[in-house]
C-alpha positions as CSV (number, residue, x, y, z in Angstrom):
1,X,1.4,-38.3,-17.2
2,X,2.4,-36.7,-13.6
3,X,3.2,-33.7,-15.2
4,X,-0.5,-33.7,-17.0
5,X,-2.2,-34.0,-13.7
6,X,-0.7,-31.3,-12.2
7,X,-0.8,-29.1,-14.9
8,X,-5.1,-29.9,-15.0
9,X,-5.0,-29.2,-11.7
10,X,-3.2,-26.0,-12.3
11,X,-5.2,-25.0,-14.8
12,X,-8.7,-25.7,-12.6
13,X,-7.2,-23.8,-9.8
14,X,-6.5,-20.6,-12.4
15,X,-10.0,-20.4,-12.7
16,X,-11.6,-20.4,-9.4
17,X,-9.4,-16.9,-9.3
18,X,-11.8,-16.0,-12.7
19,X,-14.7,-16.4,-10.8
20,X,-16.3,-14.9,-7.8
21,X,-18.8,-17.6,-7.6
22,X,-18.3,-19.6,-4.5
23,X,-19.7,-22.7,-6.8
24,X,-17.4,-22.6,-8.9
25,X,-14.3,-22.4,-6.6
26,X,-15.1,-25.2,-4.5
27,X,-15.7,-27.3,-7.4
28,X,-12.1,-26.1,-8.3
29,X,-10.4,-26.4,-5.3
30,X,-12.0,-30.4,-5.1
31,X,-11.0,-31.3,-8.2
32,X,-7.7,-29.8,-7.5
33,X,-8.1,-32.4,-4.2
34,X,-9.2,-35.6,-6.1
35,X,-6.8,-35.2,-9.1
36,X,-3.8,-35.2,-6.2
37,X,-5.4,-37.6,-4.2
38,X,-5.9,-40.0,-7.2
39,X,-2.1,-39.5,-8.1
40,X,-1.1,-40.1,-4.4
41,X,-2.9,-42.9,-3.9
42,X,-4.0,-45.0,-6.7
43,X,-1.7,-47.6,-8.5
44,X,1.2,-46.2,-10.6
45,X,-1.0,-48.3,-14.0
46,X,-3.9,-46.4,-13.2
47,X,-2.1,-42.9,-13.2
48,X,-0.9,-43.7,-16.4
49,X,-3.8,-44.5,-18.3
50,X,-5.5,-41.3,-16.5
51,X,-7.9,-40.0,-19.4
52,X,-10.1,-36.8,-18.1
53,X,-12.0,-35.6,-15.0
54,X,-16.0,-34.6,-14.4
55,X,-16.9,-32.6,-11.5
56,X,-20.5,-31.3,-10.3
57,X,-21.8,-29.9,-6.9
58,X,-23.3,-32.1,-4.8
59,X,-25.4,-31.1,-1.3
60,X,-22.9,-29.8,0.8
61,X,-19.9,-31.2,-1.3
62,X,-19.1,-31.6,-4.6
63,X,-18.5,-35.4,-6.7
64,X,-15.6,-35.7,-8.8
65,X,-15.3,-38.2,-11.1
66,X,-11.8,-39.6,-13.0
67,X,-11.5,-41.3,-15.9
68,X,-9.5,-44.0,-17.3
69,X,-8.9,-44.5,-20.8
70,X,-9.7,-48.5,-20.3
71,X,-13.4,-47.2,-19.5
72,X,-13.0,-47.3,-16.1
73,X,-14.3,-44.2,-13.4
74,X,-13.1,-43.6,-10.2
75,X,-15.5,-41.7,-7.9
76,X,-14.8,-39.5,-5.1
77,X,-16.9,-37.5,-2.9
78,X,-15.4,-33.7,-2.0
79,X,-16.5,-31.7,1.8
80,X,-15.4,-29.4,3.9
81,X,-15.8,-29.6,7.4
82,X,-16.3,-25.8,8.1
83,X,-16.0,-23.3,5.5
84,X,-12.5,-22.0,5.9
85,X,-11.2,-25.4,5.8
86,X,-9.5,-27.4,2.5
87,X,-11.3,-30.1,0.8
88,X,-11.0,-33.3,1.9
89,X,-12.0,-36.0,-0.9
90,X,-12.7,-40.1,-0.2
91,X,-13.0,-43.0,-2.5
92,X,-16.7,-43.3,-3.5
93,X,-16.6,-46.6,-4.8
């Protein structure tokens, strides 16, 4: 399961390079942030049952949500202090 979340994570990094859109990289580069977060820090039983990710811009930040194959989401909320800084990501719920 590990290896699936880094390789989604991979994958959604690949494609900010695709795309000049500043929109679309930041949404990559915070799902990239909340799909290590969520491995990081959440229980080893809810890593495991890790199903899929949604993602969509928010004012100035973007809200990435993971799901769990027993139904249940986990919300986080994606900002950047300044522009040239990474994305930092907290629980939502």
């Amino acid at each position: 399961m590990k290896n699936f979340l880094l390789i989604s994570a991979f994958i959604v990094s690949s494609l900010s390079f695709a795309s000049t859109s500043n929109t679309v990289r930041d949404t990559s580069e915070a799902v990239t942030e909340a799909l290590l977060h969520f491995e990081n820090n959440a229980q080893s039983s809810d890593v495991d049952i890790f199903k899929g990710v949604k993602a969509s811009p928010v004012e100035r930040g973007v809200a990435v949500g993971i799901y769990l194959s027993n139904g249940a989401k986990i919300s986080y909320l994606c900002h950047r202090h300044e522009d040239s800084d990474p994305f930092e990501c907290h629980q939502a719920n």
